[in-house]
MDAnalysis code that builds the backbone (N, CA, C; Angstrom):
import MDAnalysis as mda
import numpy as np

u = mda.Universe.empty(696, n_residues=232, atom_resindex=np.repeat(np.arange(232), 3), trajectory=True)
u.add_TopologyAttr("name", ["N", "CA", "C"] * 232)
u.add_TopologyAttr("resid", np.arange(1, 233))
u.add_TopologyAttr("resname", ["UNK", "UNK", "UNK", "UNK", "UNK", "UNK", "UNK", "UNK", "UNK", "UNK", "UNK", "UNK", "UNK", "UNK", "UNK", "UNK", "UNK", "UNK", "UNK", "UNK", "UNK", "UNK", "UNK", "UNK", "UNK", "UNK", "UNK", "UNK", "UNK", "UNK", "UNK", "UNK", "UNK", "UNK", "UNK", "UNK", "UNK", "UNK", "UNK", "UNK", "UNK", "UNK", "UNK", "UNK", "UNK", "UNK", "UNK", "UNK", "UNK", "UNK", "UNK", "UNK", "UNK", "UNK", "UNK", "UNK", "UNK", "UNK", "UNK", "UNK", "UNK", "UNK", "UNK", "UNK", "UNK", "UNK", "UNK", "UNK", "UNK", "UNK", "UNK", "UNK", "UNK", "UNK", "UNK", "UNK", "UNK", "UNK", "UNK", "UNK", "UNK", "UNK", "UNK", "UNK", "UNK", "UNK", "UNK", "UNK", "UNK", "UNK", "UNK", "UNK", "UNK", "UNK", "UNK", "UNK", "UNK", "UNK", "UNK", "UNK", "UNK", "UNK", "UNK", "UNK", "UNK", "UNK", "UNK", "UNK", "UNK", "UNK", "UNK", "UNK", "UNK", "UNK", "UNK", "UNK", "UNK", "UNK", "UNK", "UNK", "UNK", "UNK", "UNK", "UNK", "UNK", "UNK", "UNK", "UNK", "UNK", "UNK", "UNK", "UNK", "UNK", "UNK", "UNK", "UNK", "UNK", "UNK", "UNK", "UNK", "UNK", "UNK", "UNK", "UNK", "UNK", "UNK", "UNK", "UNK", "UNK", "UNK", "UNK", "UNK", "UNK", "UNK", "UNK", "UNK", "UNK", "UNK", "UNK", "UNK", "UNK", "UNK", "UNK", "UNK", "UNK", "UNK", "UNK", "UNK", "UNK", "UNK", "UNK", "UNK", "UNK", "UNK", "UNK", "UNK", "UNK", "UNK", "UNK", "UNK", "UNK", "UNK", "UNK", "UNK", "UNK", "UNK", "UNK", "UNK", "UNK", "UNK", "UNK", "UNK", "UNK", "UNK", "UNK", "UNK", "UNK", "UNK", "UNK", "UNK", "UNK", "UNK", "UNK", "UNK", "UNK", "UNK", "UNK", "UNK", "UNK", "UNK", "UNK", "UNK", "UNK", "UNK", "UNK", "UNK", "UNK", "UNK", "UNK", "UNK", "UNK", "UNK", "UNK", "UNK", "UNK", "UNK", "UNK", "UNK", "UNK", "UNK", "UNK", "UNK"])
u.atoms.positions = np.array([
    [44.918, 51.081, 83.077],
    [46.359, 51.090, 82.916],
    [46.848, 49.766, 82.319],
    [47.959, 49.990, 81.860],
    [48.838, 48.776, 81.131],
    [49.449, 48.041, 81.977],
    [49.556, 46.722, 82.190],
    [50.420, 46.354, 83.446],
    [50.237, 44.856, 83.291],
    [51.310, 43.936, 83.843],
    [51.635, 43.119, 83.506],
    [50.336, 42.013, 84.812],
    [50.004, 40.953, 84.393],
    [48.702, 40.358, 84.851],
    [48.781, 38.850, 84.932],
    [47.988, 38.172, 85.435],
    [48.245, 36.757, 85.169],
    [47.072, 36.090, 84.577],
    [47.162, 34.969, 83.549],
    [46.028, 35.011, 82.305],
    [46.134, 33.189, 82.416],
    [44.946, 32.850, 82.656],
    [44.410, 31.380, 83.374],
    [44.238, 30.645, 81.782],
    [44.677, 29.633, 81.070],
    [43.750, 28.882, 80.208],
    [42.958, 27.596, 80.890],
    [42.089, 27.619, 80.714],
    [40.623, 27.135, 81.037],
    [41.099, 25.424, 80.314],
    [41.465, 25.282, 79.479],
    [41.810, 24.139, 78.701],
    [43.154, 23.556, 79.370],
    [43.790, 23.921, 79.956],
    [45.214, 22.818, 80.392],
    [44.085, 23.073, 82.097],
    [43.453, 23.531, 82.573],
    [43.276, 23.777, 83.793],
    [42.542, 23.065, 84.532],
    [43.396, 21.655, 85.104],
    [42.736, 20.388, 85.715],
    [41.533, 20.512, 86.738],
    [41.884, 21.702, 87.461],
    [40.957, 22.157, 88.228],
    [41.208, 21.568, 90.055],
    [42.587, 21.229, 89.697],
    [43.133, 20.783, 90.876],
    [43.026, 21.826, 92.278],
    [43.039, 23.331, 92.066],
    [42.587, 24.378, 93.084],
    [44.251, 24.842, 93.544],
    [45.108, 24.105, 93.385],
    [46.265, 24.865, 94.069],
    [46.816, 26.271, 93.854],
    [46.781, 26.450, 92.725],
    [46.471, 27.852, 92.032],
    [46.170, 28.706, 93.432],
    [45.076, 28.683, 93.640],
    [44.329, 29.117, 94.374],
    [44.189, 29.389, 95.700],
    [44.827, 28.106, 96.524],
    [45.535, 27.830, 97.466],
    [46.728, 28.905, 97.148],
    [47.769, 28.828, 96.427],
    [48.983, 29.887, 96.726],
    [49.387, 31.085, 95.965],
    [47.744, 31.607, 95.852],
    [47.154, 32.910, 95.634],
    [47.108, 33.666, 97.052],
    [47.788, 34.423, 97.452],
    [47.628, 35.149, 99.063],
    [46.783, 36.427, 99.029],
    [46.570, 36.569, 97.686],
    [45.962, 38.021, 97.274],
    [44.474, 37.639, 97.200],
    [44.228, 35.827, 97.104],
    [42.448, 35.686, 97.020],
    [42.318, 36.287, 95.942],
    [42.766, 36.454, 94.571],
    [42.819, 36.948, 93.398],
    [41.730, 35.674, 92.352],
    [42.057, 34.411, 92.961],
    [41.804, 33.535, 92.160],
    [40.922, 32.652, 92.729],
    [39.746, 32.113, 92.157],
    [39.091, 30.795, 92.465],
    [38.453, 29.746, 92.132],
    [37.871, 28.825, 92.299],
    [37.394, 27.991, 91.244],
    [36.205, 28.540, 90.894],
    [35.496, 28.026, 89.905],
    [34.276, 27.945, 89.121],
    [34.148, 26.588, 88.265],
    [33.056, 26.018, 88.593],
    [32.557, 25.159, 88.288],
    [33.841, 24.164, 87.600],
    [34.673, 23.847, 88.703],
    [35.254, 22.815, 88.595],
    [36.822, 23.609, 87.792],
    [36.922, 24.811, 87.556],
    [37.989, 25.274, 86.930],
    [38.449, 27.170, 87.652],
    [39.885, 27.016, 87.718],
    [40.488, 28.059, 88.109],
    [39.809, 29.323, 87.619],
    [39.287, 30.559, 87.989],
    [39.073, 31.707, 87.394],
    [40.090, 32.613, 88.604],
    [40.404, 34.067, 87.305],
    [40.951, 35.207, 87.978],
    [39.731, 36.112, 87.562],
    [39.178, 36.215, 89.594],
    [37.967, 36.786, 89.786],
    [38.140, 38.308, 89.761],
    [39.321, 38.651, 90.886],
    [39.390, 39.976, 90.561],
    [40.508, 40.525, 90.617],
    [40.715, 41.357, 89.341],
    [41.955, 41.316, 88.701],
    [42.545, 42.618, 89.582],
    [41.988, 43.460, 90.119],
    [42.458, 44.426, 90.923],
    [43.025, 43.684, 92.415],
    [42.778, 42.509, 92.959],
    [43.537, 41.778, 93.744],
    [44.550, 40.988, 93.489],
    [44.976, 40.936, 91.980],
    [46.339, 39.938, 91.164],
    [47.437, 41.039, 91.409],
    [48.708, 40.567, 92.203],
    [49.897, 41.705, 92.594],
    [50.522, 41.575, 91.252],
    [49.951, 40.392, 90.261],
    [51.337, 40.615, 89.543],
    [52.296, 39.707, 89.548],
    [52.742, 38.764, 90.796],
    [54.111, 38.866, 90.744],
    [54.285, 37.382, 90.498],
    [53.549, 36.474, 90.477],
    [52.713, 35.417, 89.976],
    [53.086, 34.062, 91.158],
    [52.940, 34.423, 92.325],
    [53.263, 33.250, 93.198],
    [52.269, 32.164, 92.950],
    [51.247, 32.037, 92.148],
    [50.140, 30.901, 91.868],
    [51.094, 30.059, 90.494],
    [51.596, 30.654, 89.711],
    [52.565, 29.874, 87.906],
    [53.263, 28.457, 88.826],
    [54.147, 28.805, 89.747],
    [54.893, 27.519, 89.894],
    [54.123, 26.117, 90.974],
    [53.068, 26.490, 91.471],
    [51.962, 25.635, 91.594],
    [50.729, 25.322, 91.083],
    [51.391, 25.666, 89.695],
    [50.135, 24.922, 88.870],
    [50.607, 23.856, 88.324],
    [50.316, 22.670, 88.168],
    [50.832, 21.510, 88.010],
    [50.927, 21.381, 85.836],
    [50.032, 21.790, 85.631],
    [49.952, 21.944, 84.271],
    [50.072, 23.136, 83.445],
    [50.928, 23.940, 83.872],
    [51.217, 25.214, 83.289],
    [50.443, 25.787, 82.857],
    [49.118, 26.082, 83.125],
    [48.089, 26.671, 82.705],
    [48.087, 27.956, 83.109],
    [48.774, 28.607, 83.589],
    [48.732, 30.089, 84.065],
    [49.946, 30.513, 83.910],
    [49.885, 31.705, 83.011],
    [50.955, 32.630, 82.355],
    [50.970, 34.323, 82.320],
    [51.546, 34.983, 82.027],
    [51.454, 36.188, 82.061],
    [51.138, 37.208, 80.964],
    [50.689, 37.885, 81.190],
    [50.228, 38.806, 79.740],
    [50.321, 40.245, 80.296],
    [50.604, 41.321, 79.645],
    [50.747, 42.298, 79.730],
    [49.158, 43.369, 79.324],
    [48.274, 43.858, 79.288],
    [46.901, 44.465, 79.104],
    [46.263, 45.009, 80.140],
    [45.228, 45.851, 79.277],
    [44.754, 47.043, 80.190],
    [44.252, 46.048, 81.199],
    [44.129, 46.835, 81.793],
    [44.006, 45.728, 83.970],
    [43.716, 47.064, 84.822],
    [42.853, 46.856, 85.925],
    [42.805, 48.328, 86.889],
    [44.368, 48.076, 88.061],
    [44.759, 49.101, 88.872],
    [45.552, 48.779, 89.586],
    [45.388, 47.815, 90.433],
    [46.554, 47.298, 90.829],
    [46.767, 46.422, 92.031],
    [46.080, 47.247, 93.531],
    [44.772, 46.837, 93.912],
    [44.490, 47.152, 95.442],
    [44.889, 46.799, 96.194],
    [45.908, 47.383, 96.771],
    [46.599, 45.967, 98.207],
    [45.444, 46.968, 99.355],
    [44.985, 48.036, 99.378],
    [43.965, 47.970, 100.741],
    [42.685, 47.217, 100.587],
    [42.201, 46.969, 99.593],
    [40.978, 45.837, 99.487],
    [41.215, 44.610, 99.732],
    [42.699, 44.060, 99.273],
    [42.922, 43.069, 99.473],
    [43.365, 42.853, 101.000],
    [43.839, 43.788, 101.619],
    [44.156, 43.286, 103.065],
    [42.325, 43.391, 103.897],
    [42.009, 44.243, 103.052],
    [39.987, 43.920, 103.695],
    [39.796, 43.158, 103.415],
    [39.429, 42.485, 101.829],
    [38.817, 41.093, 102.192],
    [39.622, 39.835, 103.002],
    [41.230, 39.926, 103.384],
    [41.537, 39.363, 103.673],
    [41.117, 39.390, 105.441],
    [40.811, 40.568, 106.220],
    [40.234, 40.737, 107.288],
    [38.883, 40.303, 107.526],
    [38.431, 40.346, 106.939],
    [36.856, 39.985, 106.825],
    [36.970, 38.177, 106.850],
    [37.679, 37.582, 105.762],
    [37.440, 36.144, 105.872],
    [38.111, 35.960, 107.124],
    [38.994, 36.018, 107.508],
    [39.737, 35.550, 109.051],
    [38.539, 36.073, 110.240],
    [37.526, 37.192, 109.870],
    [36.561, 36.930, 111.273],
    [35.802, 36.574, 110.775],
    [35.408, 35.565, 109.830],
    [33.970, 34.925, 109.474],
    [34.021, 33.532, 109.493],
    [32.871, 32.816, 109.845],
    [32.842, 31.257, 110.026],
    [32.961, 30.921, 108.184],
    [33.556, 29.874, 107.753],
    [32.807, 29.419, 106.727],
    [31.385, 29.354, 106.661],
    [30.689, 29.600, 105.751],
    [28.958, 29.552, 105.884],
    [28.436, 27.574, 105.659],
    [29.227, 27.025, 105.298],
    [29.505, 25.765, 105.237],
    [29.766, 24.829, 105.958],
    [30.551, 25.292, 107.105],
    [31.553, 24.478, 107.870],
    [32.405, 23.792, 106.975],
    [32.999, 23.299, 106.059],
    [34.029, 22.924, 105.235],
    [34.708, 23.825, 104.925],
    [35.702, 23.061, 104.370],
    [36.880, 23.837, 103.093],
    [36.491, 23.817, 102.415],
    [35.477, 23.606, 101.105],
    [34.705, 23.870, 100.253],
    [35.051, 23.172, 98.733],
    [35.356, 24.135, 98.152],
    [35.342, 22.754, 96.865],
    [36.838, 22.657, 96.333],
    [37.904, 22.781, 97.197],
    [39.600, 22.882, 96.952],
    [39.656, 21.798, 97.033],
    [40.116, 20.933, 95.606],
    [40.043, 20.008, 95.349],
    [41.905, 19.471, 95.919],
    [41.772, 18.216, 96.232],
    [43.474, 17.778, 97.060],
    [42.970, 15.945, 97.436],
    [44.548, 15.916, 97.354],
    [44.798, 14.066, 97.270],
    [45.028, 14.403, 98.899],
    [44.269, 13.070, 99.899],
    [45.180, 12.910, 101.323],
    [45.874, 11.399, 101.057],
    [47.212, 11.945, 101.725],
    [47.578, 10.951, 102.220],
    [47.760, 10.107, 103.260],
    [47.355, 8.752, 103.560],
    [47.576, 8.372, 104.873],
    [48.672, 7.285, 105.675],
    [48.572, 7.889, 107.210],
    [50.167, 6.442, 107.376],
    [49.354, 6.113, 107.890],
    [50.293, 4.605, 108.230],
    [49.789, 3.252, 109.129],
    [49.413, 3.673, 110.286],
    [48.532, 3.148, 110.583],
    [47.798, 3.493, 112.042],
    [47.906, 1.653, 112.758],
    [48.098, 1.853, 114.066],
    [47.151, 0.442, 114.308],
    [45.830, -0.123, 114.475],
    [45.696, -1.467, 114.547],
    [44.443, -1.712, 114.131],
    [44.099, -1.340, 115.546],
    [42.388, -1.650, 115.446],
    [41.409, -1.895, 115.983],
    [41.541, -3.211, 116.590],
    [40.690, -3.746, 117.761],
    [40.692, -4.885, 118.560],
    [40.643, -5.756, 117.886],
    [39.289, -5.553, 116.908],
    [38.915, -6.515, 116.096],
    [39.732, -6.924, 114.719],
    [40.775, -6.257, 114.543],
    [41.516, -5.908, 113.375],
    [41.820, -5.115, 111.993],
    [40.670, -4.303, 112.551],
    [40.144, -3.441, 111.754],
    [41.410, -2.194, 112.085],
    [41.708, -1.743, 110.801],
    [42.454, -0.253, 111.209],
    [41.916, 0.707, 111.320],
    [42.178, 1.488, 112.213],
    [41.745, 2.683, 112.833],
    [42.442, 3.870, 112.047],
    [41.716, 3.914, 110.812],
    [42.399, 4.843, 109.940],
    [41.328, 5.156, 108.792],
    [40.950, 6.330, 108.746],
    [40.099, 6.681, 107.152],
    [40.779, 6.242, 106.018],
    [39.911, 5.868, 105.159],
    [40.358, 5.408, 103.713],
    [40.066, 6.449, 102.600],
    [39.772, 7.207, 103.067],
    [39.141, 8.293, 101.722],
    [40.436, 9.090, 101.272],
    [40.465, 9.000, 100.272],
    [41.751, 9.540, 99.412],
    [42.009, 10.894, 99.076],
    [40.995, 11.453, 98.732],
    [40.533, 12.874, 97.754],
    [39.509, 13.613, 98.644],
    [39.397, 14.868, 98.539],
    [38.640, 15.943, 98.626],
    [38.463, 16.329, 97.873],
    [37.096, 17.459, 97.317],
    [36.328, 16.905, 98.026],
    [35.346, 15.404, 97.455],
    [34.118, 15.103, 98.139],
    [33.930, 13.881, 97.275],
    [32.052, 14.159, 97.245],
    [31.865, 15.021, 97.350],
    [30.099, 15.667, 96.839],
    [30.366, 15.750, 95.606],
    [29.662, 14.567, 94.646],
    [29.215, 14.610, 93.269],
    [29.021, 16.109, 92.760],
    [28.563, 17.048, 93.713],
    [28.120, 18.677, 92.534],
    [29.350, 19.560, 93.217],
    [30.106, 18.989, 93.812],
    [31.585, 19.834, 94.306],
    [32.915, 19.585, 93.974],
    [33.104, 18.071, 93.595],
    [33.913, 17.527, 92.684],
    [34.549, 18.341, 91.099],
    [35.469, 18.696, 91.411],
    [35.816, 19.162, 89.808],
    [35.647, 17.585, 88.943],
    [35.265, 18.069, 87.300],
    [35.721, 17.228, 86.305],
    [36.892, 16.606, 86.151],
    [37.575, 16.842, 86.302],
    [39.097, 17.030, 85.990],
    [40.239, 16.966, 87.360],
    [40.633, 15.705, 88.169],
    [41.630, 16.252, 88.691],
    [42.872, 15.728, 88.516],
    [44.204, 15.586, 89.150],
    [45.009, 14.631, 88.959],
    [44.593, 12.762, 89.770],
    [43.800, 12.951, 90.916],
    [43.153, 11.770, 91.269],
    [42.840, 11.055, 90.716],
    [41.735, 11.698, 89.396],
    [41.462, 10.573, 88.794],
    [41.875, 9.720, 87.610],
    [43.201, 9.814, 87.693],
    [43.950, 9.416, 86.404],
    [44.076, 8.486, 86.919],
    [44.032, 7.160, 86.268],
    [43.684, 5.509, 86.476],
    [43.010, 4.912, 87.565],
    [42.083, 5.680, 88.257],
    [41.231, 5.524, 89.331],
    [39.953, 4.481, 89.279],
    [40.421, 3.666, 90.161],
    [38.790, 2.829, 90.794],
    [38.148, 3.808, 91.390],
    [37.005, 3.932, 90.715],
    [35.933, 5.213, 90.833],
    [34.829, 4.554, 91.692],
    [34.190, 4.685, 92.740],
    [33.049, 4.753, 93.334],
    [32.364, 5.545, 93.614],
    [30.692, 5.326, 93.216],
    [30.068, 6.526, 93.005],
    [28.838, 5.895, 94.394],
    [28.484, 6.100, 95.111],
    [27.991, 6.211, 96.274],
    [26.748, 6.832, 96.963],
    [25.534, 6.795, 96.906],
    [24.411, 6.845, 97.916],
    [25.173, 7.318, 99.168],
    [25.181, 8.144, 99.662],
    [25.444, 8.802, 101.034],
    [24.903, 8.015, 102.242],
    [24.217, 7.482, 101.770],
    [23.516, 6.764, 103.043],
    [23.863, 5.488, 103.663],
    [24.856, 4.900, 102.156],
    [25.282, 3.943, 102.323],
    [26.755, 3.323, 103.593],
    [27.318, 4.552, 103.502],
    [28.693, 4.521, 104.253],
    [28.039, 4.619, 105.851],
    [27.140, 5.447, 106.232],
    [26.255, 4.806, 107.736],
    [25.587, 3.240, 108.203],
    [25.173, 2.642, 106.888],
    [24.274, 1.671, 107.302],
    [25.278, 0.673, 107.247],
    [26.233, 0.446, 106.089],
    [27.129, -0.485, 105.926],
    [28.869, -0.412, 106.662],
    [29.007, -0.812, 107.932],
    [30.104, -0.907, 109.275],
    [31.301, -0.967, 108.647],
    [31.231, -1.493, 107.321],
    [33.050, -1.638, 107.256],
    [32.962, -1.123, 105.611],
    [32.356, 0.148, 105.480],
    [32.338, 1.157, 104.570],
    [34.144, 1.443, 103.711],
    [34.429, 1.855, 104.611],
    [35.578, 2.767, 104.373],
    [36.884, 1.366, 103.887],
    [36.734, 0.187, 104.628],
    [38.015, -1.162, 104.205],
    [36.767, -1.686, 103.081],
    [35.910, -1.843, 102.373],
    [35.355, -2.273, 101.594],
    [35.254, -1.900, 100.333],
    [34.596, -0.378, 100.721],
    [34.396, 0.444, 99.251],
    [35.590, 1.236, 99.239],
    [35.424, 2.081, 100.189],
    [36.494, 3.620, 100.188],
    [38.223, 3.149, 99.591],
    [38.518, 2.339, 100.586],
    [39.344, 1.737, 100.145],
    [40.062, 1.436, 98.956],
    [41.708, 2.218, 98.431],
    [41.857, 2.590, 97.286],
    [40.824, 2.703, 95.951],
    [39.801, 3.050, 96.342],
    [38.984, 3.942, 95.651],
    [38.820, 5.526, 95.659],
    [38.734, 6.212, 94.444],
    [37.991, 7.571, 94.223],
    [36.335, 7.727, 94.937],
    [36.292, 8.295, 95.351],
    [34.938, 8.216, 95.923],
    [34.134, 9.702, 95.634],
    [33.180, 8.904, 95.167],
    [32.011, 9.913, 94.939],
    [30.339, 10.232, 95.491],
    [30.621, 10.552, 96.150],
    [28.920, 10.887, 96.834],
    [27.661, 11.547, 96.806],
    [26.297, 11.607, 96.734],
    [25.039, 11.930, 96.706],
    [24.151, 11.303, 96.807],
    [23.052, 11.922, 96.889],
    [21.388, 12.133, 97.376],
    [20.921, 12.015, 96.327],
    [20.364, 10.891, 95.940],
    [19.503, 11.348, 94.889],
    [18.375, 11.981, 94.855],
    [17.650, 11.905, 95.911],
    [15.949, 12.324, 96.603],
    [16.425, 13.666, 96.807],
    [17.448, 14.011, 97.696],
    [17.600, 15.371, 98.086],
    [18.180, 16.138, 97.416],
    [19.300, 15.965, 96.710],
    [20.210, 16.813, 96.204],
    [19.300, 17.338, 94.305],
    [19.363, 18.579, 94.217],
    [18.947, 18.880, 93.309],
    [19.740, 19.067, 91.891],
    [18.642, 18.583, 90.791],
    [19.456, 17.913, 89.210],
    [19.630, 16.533, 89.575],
    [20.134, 16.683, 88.410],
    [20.555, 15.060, 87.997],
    [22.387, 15.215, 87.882],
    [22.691, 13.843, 88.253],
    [24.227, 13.466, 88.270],
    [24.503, 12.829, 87.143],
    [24.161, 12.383, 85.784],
    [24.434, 11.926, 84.619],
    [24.971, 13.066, 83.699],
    [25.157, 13.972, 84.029],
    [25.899, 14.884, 82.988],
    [27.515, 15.187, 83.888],
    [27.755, 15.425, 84.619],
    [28.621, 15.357, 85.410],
    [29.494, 14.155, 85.586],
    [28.472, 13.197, 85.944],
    [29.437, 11.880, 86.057],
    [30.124, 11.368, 84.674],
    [29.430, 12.041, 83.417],
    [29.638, 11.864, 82.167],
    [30.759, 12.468, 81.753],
    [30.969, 13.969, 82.337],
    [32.323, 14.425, 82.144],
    [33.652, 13.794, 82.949],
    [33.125, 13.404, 84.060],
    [34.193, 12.782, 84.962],
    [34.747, 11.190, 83.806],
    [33.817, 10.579, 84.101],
    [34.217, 9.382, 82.652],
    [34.858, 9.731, 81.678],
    [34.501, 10.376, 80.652],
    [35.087, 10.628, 79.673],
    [36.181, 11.597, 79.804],
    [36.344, 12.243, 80.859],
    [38.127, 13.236, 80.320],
    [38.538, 12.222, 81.517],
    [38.619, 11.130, 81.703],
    [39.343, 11.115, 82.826],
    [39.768, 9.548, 82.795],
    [41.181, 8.664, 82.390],
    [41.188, 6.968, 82.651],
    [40.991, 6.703, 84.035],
    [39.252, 6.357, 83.943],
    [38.827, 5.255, 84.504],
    [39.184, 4.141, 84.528],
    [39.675, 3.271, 85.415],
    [39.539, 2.108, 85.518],
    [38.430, 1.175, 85.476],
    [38.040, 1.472, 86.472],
    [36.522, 0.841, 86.987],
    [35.242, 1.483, 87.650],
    [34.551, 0.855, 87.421],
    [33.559, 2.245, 88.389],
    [32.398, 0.963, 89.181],
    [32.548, 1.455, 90.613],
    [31.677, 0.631, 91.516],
    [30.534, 1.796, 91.600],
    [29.074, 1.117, 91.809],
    [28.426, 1.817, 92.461],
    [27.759, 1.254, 93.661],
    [27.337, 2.224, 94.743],
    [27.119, 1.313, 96.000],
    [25.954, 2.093, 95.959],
    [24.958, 1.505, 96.581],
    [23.418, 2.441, 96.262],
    [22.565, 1.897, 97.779],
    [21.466, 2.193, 98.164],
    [21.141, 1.295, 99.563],
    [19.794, 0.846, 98.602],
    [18.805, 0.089, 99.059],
    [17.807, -1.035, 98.488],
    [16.544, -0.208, 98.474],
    [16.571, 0.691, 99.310],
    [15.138, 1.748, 98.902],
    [15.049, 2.127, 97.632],
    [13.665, 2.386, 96.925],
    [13.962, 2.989, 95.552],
    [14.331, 4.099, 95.282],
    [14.060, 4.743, 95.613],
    [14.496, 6.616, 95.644],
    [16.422, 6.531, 95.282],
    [16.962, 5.419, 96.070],
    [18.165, 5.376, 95.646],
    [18.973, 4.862, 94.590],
    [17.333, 3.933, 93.892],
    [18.085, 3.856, 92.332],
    [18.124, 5.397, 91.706],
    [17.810, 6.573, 91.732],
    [18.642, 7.862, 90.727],
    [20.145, 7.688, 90.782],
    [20.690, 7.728, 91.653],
    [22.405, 7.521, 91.456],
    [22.740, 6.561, 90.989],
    [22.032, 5.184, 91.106],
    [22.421, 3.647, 89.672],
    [22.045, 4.143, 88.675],
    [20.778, 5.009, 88.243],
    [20.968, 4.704, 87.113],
    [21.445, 6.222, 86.146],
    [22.241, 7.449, 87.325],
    [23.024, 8.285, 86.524],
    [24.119, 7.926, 86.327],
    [24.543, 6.610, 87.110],
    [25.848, 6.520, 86.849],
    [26.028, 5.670, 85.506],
    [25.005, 5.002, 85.209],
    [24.702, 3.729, 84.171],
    [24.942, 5.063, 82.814],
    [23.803, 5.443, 83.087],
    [23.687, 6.811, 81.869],
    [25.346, 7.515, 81.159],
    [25.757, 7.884, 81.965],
    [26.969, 7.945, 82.632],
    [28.301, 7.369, 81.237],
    [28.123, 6.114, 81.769],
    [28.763, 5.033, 81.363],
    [28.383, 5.089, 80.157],
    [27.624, 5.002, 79.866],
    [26.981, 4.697, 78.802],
    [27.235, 6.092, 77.264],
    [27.269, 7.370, 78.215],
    [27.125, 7.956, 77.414],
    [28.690, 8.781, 76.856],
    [29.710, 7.710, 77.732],
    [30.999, 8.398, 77.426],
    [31.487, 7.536, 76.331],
    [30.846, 6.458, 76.179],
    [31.269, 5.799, 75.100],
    [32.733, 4.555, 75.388],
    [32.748, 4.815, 77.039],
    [33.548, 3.714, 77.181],
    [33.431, 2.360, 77.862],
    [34.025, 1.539, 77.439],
    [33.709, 0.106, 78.257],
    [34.932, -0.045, 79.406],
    [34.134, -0.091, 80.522],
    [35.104, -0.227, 81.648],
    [34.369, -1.183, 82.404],
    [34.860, -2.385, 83.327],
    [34.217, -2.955, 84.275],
    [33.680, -1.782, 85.404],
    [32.100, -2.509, 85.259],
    [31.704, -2.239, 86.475],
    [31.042, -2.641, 87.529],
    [30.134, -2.208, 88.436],
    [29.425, -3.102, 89.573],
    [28.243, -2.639, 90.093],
    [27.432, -2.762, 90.294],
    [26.476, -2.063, 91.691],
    [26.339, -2.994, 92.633],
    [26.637, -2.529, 93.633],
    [26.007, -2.748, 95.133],
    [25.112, -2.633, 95.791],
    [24.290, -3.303, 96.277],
    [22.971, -2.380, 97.193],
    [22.863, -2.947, 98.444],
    [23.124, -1.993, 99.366],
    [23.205, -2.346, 101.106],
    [21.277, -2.316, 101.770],
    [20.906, -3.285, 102.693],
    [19.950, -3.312, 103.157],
    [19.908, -2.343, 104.377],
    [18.778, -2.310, 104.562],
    [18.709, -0.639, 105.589],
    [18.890, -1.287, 107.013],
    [19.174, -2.306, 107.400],
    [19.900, -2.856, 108.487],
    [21.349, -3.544, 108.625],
    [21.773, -2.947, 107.133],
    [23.214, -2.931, 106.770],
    [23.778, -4.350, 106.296],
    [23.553, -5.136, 105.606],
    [23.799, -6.238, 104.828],
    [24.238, -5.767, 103.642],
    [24.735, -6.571, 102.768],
    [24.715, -6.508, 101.390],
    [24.090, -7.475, 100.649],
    [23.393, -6.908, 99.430],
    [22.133, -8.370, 99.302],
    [22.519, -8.736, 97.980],
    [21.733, -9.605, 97.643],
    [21.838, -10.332, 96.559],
    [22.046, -10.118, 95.630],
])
């Protein structure tokens, strides 16, 4: 049937996820870092996702389309409300937090997370969000924010933060971190890595990285000792 639909461009589509978020029909979701309309028999139509898209990337078009299912859609909507995430997270809905003043700690430390953005897994990260527009970027060894005590007022700390495994996590992070660089003003980019070798792969995808976006930005590496120092 002919019927009026909602039609995603892939090119204005930051990949910010809100779309998606105020989709009630679950019509819409990300893919690899960008909005898709998965199934078009769950789109009502009536376009409550257009005025939360920050970049007007979603519009309407009129074309053949199957009907609107509102009983599938109230099933899959039954089904996710009795199922755990298979994850335990919110998954890859990308969003800025904001935080208030907390008081400190004894020692003077504030008793408050510093992490800015969700999410911050290097292969869950969209390319593209509004975060990283003029962002101090840190790209991060996972292992590092355990061993090193004042993680979060050091690095995290008005920084973008980016995280992985290099030993564990499978692929390489130099094509990725390459798109993040290049569509995106960087400021700076720290990397924090720990002193084992296995954890130079994330120094030197991020170097690659750098290197291969063609831009000059200050940068840094860090490397924390496995009894939590920072060395030489």
């Amino acid at each position: 049937m002919i019927r009026k639909i909602i039609k995603i461009n892939e090119e204005k589509c930051n990949g910010c996820g809100a779309c998606a978020a105020a989709c009630h029909e679950g019509a819409i979701g990300m893919v690899n870092g960008k909005a898709k309309l998965l199934c078009e028999d769950y789109c009502d139509g009536l376009g409550d996702c257009l005025p939360a898209c920050p970049t007007n990337a979603i519009t309407f078009e009129e074309r053949e389309a199957p009907a609107y299912n509102e009983a599938a859609v109230l099933a899959a909507k039954a089904k996710k409300s009795s199922e755990a995430l298979p994850c335990g997270c919110p998954g890859t809905q990308s969003k800025s937090i904001k935080r208030e003043k907390t008081a400190a700690l004894s020692d003077g430390t504030p008793s408050v997370s510093r992490l800015s953005q969700w999410p911050v897994q290097i292969k869950l990260v969209p390319v593209n969000a509004p975060y990283f527009d003029g962002a101090d970027l840190l790209i991060a060894a996972d292992c590092t924010a355990y061993a090193y005590g004042r993680f979060h007022e050091d690095f995290i700390r008005n920084r973008i933060t980016l995280i992985g495994c290099p030993k564990l996590d499978e692929g390489d992070y130099a094509e990725k971190l390459t798109q993040i660089i290049s569509n995106n003003n960087i400021k700076s980019l720290t990397i924090v890595r720990m002193e084992v070798p296995c954890c130079g792969g994330i120094e030197n995808a991020a170097k690659q990285a750098l290197q291969a976006s063609g831009k000059f930005i200050p940068w840094q590496v860090v490397i924390i000792s496995t009894d939590g120092r920072i060395t030489d």
